[in-house]
N, C-alpha and C positions, 0 to 999 in steps of 0.2 A: 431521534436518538441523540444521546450526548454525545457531545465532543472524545471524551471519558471513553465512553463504551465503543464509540468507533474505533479511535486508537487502540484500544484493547485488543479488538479485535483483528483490526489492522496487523497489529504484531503477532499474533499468531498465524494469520498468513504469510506473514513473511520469514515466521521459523521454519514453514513448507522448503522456501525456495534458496533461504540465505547463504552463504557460502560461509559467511562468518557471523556464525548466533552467540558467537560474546557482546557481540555489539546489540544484539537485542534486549540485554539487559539493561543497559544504560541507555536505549536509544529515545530520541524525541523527537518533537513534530521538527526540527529541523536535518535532522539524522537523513543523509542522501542515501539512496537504495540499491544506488549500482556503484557508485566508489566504497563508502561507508560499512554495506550491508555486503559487496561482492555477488550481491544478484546478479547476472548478465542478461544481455536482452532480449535475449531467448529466453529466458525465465520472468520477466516482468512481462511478457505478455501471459503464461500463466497466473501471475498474478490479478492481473488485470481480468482474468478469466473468472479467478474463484472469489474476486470480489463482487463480479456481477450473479455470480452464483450464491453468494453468501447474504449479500445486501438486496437483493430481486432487482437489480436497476442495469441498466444499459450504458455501455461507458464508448463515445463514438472514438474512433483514430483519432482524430485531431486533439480531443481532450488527454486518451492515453498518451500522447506524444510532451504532453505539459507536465508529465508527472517525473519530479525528480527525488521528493524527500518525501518523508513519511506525510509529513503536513499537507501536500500537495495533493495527496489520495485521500487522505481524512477529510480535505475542505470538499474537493470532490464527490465525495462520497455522501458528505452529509448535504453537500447541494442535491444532489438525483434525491435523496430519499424524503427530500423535504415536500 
């Protein structure tokens, strides 16, 4: 899957959780999720939930623990599905 289509999709997952989806508009692979987006960290573990739901892949604690921007789920993401 592209880079492209991940992020895409990426961001509609986190129009689910975000506290502030203005920022979704303009957001990029460096855009952070929990200052930036106002997710908090009770909601990026939801998050983390419907990407392994959305993508069929397994995301362990330690890797969800590395995730801070958009970018960091994307490279993630497209690592497992590779």
């Amino acid at each position: 899957m592209e880079e492209k289509q991940v992020f895409a999709e990426m961001i509609e997952i986190l129009r689910l959780y975000a506290k502030d989806k203005t920022h979704l508009d303009q957001a990029t692979m460096t855009t952070h999720i929990l200052d930036d987006l106002k997710v908090n960290s009770a909601r990026l573990v939801d998050v983390i939930i419907k990407c392994e739901d959305v993508f069929g892949i397994t995301i362990e604690d330690e890797e969800a623990d590395k995730i801070r921007t958009i970018g960091d789920a994307v490279g993630l993401v497209r690592k497992k599905i590779k």
